[in-house]
Wavefront OBJ file of the C-alpha trace (Angstrom):
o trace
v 0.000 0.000 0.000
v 1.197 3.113 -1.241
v 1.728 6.332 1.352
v -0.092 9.224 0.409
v 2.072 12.310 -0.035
v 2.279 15.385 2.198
v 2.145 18.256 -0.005
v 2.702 21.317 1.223
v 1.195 25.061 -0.109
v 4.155 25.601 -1.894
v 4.427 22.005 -3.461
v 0.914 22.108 -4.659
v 1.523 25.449 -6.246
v 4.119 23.796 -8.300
v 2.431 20.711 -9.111
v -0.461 22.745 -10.609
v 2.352 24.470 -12.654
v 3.809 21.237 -14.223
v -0.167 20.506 -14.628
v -0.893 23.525 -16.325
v 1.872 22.955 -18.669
v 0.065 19.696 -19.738
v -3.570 21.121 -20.546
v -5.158 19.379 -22.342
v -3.096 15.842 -22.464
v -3.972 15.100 -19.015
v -8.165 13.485 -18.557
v -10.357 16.149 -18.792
v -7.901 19.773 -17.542
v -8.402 22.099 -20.715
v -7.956 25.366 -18.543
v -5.984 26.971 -15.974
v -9.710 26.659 -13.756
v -9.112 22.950 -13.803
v -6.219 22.595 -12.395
v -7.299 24.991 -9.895
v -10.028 22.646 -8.969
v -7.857 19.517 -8.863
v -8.096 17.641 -5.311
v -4.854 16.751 -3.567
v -5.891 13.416 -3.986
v -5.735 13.623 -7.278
v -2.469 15.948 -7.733
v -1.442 12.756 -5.810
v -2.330 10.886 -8.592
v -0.321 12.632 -11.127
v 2.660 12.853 -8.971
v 2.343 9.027 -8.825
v 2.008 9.067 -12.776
v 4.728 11.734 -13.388
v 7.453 11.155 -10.652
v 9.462 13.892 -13.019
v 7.174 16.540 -12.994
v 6.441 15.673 -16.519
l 1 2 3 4 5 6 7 8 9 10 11 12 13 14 15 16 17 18 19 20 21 22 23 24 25 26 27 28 29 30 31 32 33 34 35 36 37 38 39 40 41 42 43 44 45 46 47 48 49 50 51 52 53 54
C-alpha cells in the first residue's frame, strides 16, 4: 500500500504548474480553472504518474 504524499502550499503550487503545462493531455484539464479545482488526492495521482514533474 502506497503512502499518500504530504504536499505542502508551496508544493501544490508547483504541481499545478507542471499541470498547467500539460492542458489538455492530461483526462479532462483544458484550462488553468481545472487545475485549480484539482483535489490533492488527485495531484497525488499525477505525482504518482509523473514522478518527473512531466
Amino acid at each position: 500500500m502506497m503512502k499518500k504524499l504530504k504536499l505542502t502550499p508551496s508544493l501544490l503550487q508547483e504541481v499545478r504548474g507542471w499541470i498547467s503545462d500539460c492542458v489538455g493531455t492530461w483526462r479532462d484539464i483544458h484550462s488553468k480553472e481545472d487545475v485549480e479545482a484539482l483535489t490533492q488526492e488527485e495531484i497525488s495521482e499525477w505525482i504518482e504518474i509523473h514522478p518527473n514533474g512531466r
